[in-house]
C-alpha positions in Angstrom: -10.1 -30.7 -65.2 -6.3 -30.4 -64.9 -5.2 -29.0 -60.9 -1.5 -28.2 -60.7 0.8 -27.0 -57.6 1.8 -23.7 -58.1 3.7 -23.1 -54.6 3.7 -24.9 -51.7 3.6 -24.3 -48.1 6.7 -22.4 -46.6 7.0 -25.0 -43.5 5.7 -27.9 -42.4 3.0 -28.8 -39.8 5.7 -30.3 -37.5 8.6 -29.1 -36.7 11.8 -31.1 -36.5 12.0 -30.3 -32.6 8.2 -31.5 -32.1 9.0 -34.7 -33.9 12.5 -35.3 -32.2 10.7 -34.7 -28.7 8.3 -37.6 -30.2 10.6 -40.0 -31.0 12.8 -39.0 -28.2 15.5 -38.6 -29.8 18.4 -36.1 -28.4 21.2 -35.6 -30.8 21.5 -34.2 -34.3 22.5 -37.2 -36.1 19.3 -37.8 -37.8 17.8 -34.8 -38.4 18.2 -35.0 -41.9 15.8 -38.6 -42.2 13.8 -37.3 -39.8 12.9 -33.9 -41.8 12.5 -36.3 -44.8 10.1 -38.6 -42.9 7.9 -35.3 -41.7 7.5 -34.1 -45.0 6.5 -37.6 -46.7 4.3 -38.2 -44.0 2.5 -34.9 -44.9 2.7 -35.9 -48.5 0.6 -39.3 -47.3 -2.1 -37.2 -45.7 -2.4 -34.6 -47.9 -2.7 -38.0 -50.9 -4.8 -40.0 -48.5 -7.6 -37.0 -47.3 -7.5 -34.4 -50.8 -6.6 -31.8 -48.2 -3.6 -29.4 -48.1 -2.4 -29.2 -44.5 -1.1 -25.6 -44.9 -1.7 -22.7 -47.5 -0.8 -23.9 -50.6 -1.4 -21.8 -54.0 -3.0 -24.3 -56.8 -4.4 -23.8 -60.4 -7.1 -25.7 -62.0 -7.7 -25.8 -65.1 -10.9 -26.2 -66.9 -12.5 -26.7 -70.4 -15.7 -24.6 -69.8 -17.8 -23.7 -66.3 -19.7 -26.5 -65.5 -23.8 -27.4 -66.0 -24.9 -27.4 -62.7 -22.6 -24.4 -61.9 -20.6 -25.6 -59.4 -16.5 -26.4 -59.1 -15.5 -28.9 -57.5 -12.0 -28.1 -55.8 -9.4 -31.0 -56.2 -7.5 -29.9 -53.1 -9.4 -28.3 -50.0 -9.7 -26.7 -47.8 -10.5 -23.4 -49.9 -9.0 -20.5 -48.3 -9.7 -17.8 -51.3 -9.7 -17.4 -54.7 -6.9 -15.0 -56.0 -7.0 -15.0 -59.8 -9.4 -16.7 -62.8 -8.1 -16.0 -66.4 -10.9 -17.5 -69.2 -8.7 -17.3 -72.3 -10.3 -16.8 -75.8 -10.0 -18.6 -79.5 -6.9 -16.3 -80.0 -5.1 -17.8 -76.6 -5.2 -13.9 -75.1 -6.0 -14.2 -71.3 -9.1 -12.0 -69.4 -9.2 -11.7 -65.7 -12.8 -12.5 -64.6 -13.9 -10.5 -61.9 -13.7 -12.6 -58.8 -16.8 -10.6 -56.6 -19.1 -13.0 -58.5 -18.6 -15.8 -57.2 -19.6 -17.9 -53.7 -17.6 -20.0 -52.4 -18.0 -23.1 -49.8 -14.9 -25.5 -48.5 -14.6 -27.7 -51.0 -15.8 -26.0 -54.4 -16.2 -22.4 -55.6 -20.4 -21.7 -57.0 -20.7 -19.9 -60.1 -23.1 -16.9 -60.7 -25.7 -17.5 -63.5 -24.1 -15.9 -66.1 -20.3 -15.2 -65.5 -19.6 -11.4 -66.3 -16.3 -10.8 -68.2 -16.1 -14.0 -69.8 -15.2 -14.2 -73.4 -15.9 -16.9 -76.3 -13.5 -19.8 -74.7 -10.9 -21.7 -76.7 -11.8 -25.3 -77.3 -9.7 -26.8 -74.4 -8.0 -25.2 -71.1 -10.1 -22.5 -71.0 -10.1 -21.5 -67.9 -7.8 -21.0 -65.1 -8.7 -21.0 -61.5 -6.3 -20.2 -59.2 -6.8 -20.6 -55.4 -5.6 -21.2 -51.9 -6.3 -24.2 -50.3 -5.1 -25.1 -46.4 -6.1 -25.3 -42.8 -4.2 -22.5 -42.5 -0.9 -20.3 -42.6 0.6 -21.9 -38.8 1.4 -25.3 -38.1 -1.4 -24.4 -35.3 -4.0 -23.9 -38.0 -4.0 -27.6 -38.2 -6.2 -30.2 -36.6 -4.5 -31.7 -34.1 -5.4 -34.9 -34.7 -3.7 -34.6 -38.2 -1.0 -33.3 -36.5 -0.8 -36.5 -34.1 -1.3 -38.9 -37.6 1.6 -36.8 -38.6 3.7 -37.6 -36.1 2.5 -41.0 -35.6 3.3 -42.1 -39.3 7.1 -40.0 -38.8 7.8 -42.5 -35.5 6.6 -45.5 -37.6 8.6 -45.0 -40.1 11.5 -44.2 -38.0 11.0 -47.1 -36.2 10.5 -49.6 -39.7 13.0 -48.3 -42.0 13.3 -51.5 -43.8 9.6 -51.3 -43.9 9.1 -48.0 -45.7 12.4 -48.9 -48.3 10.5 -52.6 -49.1 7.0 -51.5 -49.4 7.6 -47.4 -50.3 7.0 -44.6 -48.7 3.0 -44.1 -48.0 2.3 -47.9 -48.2 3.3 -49.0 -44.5 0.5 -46.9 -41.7 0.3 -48.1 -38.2 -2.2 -49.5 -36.5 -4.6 -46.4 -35.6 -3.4 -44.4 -38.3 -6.3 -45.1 -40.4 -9.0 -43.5 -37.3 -7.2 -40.3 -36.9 -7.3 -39.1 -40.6 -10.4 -41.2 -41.4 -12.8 -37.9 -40.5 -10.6 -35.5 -43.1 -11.4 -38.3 -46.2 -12.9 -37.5 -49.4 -16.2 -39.5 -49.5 -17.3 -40.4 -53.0 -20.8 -41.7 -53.9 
């Protein structure tokens, strides 16, 4: 299972004025490094919880539908389902009809038998492509991401030499952890 970005969200989940009112910070000097540190901060959550922030389009790719009929989304969470090609031995693409299928946050349930599927090619398959995000407006998002947002933006403003010595993503503050800890992938 392959998941690839196929467009990303059109803004961020905090704007440069919500971040500059944050850091209280009043001229334009820095705007540039501060709308890089927003969107590597969202970059960190959306690594550290498996979760787009806002709407993104993705693509997964499998070999064959699973046994125990379920798909596991790589990036949640799901907002629809807009397109699922199954390709056969020849490479020609099918669309599958999407009614079919169920869906929950994090993975997409397969009927029994899945109409309109032909013999699959040996590897990729199928396509899956999706929408995964709390939503289409920076309001769609928790505002405790939102505060981790801006709370790993002021750090990192704050501790340049820190983020150019360690890397962007590897320095958190203190408290950082708690406010995304709830949005984490738990694996058994």
């Amino acid at each position: 299972m392959t998941s690839y970005l196929l467009a990303g969200s059109a803004e961020e989940p905090v704007s440069l004025a919500e971040a500059k009112a944050f850091l209280k910070v009043d001229d334009s000097a820095e705007d540039g490094l501060i709308t890089t540190l927003i969107g590597a901060a969202r970059l960190h959550v959306e690594g550290v919880t498996g979760q787009a922030l806002l709407a993104q389009s993705w693509r997964m790719v499998l070999d064959a539908w699973p046994d125990n009929r379920m798909v596991k989304l790589a990036v949640t969470p799901f907002i629809a389902v807009t397109e699922i090609t199954a390709y056969d031995g020849d490479g020609a693409g099918h669309a599958v009809p999407l009614a079919q299928f169920l869906s929950e946050p994090d993975r997409l349930l397969l009927p029994a038998s899945v109409a309109g599927m032909p013999l699959l090619r040996e590897r990729q398959g199928i396509e899956i492509d999706y929408v995964a995000g709390f939503g289409t407006d920076p309001e769609d998002v928790p505002a405790d991401i939102r505060q981790a947002l801006l709370v790993l933006v002021g750090y990192w403003y704050e501790h340049r030499d820190a983020v150019i010595v360690a890397g962007s993503g590897a320095v958190v503050p203190s408290g950082f952890d708690r406010l995304v800890a709830g949005y984490k992938r738990v694996r058994l």
